[in-house]
PDB file with one MODEL, atoms N, CA, C and O in Angstrom:
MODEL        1
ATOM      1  N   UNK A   1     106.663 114.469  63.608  1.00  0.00           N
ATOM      2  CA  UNK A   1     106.662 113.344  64.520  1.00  0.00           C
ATOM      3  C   UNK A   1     105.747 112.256  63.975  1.00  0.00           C
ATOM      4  O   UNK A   1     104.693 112.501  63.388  1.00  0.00           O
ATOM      5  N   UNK A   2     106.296 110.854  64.247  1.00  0.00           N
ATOM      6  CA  UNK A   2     105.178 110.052  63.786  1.00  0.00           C
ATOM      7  C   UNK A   2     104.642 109.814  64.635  1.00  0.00           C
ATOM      8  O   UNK A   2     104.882 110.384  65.699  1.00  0.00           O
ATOM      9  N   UNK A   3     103.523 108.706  64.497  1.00  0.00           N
ATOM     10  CA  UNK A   3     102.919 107.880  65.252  1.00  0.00           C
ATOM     11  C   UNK A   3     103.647 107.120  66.545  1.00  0.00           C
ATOM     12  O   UNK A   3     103.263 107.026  67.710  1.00  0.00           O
ATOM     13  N   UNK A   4     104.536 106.745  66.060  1.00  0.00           N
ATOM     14  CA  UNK A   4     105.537 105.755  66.836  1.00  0.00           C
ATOM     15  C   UNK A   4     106.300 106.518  68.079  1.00  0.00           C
ATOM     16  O   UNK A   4     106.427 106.090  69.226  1.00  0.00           O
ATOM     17  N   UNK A   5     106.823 107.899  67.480  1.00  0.00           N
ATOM     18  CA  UNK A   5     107.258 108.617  68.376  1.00  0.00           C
ATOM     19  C   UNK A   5     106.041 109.184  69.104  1.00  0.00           C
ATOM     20  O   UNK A   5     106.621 109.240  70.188  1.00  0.00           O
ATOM     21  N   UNK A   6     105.001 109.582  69.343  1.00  0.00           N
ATOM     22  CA  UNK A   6     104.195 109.959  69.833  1.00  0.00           C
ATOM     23  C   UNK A   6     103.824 108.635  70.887  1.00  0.00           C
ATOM     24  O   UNK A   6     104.036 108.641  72.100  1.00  0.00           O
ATOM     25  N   UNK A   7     103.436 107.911  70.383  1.00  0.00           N
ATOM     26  CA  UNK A   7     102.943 106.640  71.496  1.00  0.00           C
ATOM     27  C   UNK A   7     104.303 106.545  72.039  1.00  0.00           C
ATOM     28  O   UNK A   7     103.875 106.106  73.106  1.00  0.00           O
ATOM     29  N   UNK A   8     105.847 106.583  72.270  1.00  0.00           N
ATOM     30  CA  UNK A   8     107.457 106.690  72.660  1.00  0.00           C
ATOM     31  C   UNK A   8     106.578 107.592  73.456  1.00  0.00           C
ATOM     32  O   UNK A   8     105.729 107.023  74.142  1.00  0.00           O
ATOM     33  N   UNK A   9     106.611 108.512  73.481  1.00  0.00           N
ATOM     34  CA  UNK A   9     106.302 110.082  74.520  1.00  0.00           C
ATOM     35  C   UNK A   9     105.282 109.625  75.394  1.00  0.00           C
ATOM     36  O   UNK A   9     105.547 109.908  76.562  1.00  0.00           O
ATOM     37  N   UNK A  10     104.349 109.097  75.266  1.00  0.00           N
ATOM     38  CA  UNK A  10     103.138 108.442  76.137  1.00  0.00           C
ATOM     39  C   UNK A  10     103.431 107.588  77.101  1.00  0.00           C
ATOM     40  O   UNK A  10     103.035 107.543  78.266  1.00  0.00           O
ATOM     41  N   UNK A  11     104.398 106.696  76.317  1.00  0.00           N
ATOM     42  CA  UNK A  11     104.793 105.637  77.386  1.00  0.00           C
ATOM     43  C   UNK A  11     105.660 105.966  78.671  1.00  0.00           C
ATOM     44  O   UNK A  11     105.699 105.482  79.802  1.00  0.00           O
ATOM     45  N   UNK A  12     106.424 107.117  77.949  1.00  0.00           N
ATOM     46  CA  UNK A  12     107.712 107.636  78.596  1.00  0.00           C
ATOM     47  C   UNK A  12     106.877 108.569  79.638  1.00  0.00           C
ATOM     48  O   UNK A  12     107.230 108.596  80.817  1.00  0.00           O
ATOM     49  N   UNK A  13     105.886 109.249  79.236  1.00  0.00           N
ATOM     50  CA  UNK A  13     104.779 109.952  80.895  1.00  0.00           C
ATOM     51  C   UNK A  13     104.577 109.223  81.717  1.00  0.00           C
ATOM     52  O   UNK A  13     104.666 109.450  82.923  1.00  0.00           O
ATOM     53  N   UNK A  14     104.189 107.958  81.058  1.00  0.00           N
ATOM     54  CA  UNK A  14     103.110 106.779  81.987  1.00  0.00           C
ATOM     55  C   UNK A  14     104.329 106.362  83.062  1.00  0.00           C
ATOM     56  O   UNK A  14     104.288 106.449  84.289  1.00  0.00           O
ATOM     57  N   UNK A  15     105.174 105.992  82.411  1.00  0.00           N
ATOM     58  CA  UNK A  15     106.081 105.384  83.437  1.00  0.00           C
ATOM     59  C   UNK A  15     106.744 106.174  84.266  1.00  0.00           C
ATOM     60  O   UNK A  15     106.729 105.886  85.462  1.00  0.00           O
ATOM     61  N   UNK A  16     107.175 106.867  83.993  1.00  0.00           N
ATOM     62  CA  UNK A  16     107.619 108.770  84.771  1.00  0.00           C
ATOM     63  C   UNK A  16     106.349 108.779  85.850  1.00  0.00           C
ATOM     64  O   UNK A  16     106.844 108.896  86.971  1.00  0.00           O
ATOM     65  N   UNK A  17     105.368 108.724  85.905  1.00  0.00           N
ATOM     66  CA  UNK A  17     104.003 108.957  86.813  1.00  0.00           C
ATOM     67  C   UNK A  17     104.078 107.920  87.748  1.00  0.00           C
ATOM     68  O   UNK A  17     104.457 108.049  88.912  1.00  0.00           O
ATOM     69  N   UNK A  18     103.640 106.708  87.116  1.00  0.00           N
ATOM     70  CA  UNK A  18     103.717 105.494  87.792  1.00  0.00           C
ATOM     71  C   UNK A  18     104.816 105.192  88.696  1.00  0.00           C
ATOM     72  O   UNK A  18     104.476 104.567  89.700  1.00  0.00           O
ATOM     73  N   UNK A  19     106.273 105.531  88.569  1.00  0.00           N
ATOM     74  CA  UNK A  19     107.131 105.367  89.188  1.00  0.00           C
ATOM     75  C   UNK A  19     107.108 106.502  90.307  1.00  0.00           C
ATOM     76  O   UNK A  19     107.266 106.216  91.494  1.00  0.00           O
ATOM     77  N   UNK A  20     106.945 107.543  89.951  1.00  0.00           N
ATOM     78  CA  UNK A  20     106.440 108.494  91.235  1.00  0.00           C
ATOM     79  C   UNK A  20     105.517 108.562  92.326  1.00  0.00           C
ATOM     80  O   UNK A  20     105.548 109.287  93.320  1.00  0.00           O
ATOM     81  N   UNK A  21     104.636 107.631  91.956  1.00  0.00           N
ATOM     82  CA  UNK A  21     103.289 107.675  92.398  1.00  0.00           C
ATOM     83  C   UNK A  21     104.133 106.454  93.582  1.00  0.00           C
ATOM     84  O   UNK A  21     104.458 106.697  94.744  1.00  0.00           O
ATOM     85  N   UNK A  22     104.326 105.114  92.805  1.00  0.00           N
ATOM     86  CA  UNK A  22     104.882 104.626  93.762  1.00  0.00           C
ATOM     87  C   UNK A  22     105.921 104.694  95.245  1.00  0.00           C
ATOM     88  O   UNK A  22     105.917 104.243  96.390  1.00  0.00           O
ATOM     89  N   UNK A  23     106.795 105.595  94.334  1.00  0.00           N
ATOM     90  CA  UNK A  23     107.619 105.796  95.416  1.00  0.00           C
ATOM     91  C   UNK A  23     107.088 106.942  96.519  1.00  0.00           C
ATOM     92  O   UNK A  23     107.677 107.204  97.568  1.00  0.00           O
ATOM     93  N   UNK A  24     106.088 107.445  96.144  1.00  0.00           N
ATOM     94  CA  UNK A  24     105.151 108.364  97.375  1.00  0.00           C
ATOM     95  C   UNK A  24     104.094 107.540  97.856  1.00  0.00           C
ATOM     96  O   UNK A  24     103.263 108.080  98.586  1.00  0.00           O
ATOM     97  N   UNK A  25     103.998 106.591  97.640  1.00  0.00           N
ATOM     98  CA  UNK A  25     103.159 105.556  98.133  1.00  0.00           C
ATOM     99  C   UNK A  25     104.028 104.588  98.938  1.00  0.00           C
ATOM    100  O   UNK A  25     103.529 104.360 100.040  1.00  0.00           O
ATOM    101  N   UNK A  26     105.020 104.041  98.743  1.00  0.00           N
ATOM    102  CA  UNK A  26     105.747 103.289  99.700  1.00  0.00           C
ATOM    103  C   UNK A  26     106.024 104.243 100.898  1.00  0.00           C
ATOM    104  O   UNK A  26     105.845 103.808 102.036  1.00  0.00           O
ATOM    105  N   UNK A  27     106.606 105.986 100.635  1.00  0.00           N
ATOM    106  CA  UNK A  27     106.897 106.716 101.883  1.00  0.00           C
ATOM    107  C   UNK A  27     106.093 106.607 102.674  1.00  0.00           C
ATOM    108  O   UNK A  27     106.378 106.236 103.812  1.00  0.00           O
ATOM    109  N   UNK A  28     104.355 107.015 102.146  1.00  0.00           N
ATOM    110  CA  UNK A  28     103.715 106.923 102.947  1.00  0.00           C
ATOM    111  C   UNK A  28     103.023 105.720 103.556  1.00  0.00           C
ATOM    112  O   UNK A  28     102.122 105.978 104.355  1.00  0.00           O
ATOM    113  N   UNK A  29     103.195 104.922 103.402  1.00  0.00           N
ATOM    114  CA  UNK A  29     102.914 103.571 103.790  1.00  0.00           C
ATOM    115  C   UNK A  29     102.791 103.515 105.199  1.00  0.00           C
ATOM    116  O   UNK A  29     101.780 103.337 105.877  1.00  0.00           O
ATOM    117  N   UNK A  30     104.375 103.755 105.660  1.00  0.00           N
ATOM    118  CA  UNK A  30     104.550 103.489 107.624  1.00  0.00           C
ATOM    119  C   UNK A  30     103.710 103.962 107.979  1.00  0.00           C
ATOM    120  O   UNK A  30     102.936 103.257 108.628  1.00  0.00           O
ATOM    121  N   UNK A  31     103.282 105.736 107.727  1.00  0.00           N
ATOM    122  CA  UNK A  31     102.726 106.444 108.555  1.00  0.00           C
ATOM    123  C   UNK A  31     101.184 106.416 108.370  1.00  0.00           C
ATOM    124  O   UNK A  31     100.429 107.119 109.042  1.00  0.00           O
ATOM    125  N   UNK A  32     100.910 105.837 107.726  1.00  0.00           N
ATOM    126  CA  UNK A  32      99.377 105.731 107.112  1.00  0.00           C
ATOM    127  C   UNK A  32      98.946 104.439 108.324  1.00  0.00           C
ATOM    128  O   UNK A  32      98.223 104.482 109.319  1.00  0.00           O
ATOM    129  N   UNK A  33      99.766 103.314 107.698  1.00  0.00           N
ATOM    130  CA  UNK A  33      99.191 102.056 108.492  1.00  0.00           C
ATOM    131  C   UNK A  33      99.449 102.691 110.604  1.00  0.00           C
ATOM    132  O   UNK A  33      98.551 102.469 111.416  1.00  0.00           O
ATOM    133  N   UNK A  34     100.483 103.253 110.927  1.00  0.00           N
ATOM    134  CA  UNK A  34     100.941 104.057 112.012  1.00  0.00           C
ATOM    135  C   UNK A  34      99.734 104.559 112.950  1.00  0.00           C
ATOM    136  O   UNK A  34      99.303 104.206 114.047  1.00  0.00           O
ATOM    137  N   UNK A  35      99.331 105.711 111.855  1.00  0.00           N
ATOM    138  CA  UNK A  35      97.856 106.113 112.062  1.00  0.00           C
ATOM    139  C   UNK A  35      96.838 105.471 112.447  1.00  0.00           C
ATOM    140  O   UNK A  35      96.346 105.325 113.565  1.00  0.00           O
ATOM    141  N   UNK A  36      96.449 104.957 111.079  1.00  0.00           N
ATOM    142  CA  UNK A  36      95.451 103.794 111.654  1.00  0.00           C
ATOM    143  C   UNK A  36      95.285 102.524 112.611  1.00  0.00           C
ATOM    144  O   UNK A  36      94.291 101.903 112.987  1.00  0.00           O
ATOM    145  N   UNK A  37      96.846 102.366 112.890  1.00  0.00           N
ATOM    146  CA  UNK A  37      96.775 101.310 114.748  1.00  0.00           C
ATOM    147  C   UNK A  37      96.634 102.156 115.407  1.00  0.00           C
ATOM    148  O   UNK A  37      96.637 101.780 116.579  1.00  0.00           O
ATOM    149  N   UNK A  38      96.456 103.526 115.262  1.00  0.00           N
ATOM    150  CA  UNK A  38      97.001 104.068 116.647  1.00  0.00           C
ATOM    151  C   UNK A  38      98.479 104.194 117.218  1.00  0.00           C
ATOM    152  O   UNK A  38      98.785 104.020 118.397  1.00  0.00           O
ATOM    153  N   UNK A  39      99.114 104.438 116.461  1.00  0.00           N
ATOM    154  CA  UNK A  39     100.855 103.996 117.147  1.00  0.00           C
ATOM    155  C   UNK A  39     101.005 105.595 118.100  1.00  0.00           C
ATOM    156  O   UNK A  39     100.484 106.699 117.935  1.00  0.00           O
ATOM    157  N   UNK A  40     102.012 105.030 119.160  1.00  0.00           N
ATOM    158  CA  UNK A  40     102.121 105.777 119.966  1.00  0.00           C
ATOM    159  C   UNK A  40     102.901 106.789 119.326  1.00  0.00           C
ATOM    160  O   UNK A  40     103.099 107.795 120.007  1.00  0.00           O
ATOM    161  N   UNK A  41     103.319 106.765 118.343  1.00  0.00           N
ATOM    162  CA  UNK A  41     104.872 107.065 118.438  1.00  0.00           C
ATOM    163  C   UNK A  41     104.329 107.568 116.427  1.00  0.00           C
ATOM    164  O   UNK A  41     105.245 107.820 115.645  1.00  0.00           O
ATOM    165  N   UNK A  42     103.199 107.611 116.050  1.00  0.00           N
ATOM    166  CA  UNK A  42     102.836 107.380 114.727  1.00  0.00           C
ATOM    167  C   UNK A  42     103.446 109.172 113.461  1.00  0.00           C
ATOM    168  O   UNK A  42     103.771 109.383 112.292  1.00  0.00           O
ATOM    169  N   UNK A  43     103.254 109.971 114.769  1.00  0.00           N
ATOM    170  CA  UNK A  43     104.062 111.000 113.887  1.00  0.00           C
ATOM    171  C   UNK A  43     105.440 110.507 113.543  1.00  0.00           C
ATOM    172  O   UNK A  43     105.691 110.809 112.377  1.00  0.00           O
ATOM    173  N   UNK A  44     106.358 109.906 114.083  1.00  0.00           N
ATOM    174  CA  UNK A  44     107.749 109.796 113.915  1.00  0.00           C
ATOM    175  C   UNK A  44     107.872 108.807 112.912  1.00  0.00           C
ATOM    176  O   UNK A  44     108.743 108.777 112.043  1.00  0.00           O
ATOM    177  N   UNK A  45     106.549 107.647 113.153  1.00  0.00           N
ATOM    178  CA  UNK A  45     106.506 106.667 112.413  1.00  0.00           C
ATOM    179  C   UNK A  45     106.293 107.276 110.520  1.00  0.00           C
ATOM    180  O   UNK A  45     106.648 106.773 109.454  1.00  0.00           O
ATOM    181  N   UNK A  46     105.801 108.122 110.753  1.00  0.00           N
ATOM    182  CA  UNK A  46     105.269 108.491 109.317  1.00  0.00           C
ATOM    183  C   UNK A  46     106.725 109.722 108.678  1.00  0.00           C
ATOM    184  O   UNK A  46     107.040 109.772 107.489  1.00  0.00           O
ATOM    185  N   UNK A  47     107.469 110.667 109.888  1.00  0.00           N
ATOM    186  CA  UNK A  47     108.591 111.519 109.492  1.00  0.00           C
ATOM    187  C   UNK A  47     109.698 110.250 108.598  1.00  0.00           C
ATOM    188  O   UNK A  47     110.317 110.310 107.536  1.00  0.00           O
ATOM    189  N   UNK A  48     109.559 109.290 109.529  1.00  0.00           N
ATOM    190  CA  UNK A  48     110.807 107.832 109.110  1.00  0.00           C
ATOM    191  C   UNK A  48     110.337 107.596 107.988  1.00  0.00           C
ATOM    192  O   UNK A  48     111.186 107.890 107.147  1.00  0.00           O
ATOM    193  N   UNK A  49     109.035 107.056 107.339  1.00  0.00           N
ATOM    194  CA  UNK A  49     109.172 106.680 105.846  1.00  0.00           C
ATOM    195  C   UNK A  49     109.305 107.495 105.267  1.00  0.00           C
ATOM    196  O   UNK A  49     110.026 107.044 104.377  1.00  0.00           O
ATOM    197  N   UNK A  50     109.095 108.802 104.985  1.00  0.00           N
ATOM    198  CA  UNK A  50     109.771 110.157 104.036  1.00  0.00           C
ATOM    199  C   UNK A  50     110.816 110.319 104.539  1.00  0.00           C
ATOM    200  O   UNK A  50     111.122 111.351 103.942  1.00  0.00           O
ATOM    201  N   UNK A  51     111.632 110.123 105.174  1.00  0.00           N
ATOM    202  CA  UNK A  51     113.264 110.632 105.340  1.00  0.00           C
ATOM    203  C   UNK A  51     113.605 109.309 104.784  1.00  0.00           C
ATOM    204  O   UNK A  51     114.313 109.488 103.793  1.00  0.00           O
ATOM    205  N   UNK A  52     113.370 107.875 105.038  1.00  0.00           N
ATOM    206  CA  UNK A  52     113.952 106.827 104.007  1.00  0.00           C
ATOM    207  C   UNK A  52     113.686 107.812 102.577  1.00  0.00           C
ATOM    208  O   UNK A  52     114.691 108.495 102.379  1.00  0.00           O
ATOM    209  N   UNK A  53     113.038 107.961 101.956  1.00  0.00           N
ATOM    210  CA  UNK A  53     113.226 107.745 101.049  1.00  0.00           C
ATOM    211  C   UNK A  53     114.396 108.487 100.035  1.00  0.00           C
ATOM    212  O   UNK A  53     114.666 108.250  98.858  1.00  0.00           O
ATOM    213  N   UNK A  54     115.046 109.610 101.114  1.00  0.00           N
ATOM    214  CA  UNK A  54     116.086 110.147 100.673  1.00  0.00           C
ATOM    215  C   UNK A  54     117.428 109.183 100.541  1.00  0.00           C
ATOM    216  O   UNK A  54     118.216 109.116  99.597  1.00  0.00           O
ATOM    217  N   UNK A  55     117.431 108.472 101.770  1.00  0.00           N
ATOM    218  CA  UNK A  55     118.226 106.991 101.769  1.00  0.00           C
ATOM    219  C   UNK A  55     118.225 105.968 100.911  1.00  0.00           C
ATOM    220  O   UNK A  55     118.814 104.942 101.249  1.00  0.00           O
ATOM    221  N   UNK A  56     117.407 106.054  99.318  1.00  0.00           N
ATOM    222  CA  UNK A  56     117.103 105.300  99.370  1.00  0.00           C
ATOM    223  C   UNK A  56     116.651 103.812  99.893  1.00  0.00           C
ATOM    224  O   UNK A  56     117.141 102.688  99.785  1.00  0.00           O
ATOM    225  N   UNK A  57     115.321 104.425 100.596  1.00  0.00           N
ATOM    226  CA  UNK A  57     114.402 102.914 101.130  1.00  0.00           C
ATOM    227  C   UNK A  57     115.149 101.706 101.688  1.00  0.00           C
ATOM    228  O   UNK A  57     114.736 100.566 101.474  1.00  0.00           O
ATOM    229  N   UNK A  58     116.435 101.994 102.526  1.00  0.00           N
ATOM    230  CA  UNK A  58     117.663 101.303 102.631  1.00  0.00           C
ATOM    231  C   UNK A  58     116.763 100.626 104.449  1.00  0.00           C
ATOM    232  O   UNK A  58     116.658  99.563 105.061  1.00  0.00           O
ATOM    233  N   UNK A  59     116.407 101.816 104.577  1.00  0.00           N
ATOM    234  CA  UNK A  59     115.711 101.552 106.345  1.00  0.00           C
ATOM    235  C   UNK A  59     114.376 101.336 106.377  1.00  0.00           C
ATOM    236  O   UNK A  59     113.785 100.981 107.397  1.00  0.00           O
ATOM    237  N   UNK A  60     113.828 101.540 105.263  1.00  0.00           N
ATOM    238  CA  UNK A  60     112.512 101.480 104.572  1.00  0.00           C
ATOM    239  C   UNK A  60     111.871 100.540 105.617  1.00  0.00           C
ATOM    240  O   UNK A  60     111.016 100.749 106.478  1.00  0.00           O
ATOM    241  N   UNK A  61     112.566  99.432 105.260  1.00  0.00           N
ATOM    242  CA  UNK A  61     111.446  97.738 105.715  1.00  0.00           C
ATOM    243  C   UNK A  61     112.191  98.353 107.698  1.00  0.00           C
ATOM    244  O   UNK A  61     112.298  97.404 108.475  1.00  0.00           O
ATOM    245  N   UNK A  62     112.332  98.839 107.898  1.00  0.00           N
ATOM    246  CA  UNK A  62     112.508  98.926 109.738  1.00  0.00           C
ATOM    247  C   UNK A  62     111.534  99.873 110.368  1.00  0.00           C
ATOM    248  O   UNK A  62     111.019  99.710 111.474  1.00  0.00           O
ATOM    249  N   UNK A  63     111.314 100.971 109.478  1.00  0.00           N
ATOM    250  CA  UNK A  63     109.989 101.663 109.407  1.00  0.00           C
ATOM    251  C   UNK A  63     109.177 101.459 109.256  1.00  0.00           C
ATOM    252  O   UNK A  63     108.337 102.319 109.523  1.00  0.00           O
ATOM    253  N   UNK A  64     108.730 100.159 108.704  1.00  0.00           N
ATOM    254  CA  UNK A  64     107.528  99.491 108.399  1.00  0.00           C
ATOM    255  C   UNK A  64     107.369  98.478 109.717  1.00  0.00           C
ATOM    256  O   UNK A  64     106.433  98.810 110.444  1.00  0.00           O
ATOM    257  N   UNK A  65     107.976  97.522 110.076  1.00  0.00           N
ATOM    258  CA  UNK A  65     108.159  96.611 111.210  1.00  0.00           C
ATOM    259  C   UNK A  65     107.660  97.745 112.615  1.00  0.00           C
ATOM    260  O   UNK A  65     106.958  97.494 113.595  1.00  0.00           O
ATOM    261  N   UNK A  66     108.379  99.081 112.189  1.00  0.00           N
ATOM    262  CA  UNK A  66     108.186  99.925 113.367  1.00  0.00           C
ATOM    263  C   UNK A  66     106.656  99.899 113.537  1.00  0.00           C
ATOM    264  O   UNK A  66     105.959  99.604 114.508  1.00  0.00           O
ATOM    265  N   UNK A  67     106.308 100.358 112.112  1.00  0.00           N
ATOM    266  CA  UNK A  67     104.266 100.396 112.514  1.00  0.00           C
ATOM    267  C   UNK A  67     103.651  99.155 112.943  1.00  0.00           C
ATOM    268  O   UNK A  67     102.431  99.090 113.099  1.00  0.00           O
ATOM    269  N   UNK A  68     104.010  98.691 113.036  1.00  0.00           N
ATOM    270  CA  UNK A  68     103.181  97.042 113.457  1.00  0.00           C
ATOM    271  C   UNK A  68     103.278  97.085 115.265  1.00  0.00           C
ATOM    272  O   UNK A  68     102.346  96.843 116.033  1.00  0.00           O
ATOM    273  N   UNK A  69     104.925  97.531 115.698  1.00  0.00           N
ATOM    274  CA  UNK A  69     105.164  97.215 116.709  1.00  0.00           C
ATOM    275  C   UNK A  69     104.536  98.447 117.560  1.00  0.00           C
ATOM    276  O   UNK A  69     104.516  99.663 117.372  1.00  0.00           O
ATOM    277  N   UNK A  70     104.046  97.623 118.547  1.00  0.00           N
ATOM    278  CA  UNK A  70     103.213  98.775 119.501  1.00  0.00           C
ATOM    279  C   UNK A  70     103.789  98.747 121.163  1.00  0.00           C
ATOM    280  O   UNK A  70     103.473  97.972 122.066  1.00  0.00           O
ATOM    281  N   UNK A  71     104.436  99.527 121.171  1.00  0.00           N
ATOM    282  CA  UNK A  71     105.368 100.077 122.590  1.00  0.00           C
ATOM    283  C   UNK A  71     104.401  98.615 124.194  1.00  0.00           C
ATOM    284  O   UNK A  71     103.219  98.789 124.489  1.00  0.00           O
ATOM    285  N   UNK A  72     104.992  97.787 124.676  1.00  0.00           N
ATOM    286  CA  UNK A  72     103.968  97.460 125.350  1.00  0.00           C
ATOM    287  C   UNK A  72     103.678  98.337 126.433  1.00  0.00           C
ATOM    288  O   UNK A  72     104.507  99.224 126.635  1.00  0.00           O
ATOM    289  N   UNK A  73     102.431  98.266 127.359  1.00  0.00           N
ATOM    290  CA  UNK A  73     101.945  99.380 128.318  1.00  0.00           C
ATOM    291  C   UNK A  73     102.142  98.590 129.468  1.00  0.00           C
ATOM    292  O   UNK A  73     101.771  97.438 129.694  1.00  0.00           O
ATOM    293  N   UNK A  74     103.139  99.827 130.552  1.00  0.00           N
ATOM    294  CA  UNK A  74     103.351  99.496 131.937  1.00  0.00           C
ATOM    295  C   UNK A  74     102.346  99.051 132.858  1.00  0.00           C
ATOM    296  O   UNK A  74     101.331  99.712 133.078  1.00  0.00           O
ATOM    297  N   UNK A  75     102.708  97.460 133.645  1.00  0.00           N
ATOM    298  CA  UNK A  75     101.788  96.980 134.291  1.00  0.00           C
ATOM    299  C   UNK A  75     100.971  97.740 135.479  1.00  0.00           C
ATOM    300  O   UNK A  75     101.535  98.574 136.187  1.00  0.00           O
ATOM    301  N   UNK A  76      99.849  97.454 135.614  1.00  0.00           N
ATOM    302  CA  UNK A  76      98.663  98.559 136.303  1.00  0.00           C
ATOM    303  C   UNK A  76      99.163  97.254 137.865  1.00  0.00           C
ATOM    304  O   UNK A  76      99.250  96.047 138.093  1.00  0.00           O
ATOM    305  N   UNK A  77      99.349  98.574 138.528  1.00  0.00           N
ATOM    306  CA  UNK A  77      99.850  98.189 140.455  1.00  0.00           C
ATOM    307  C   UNK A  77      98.388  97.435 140.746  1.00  0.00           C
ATOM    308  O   UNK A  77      97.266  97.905 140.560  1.00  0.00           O
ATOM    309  N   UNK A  78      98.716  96.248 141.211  1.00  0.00           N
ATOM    310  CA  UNK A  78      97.333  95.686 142.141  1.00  0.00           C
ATOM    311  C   UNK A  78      97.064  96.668 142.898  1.00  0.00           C
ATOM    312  O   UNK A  78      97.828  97.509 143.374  1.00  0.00           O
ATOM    313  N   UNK A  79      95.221  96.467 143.070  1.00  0.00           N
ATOM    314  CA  UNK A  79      95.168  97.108 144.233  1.00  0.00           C
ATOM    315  C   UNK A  79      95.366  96.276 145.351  1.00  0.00           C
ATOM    316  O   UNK A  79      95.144  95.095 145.618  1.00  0.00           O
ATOM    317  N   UNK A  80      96.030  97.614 146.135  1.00  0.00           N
ATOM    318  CA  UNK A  80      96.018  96.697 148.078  1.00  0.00           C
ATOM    319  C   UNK A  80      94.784  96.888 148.597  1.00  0.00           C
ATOM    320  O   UNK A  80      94.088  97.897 148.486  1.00  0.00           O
ATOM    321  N   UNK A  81      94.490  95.678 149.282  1.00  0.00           N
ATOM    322  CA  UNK A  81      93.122  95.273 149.791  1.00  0.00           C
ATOM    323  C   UNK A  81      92.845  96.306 151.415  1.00  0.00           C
ATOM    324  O   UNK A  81      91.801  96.182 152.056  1.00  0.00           O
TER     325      UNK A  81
ENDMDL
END
């Protein structure tokens, strides 16, 4: 093997890694940011970006919009005087 092919094999790991790394980093994305608001709903939020990614990431960006959006909370009854 030369030189040339050897640094070929290096590059060919790096990018093999890097591309993995990413795409387990976008899955977990929803459910991470999910978590950290507090989402009501943040387990499902985080099951949805790992099941996109079998879809290819097709629903991806709706799973993401999902973590932002926070269910609003039912209005509290006046009290009667």
């Amino acid at each position: 093997m030369s030189a040339i092919d050897i640094f070929a094999w290096i590059v060919l790991i790096v990018l093999a890694a890097s591309t993995i790394f990413v795409i387990v980093f976008m899955a977990m994305l929803p459910g991470t940011i999910a978590k950290r608001r507090n989402h009501p709903w943040k387990d499902a939020v985080s099951i949805g970006g790992w099941v996109t990614l079998f879809f290819g990431f097709t629903l991806w960006p709706l799973v993401l919009i999902w973590a932002y959006v926070d269910v609003p909370r039912a209005p509290r009854p006046e009290p009667t005087p």
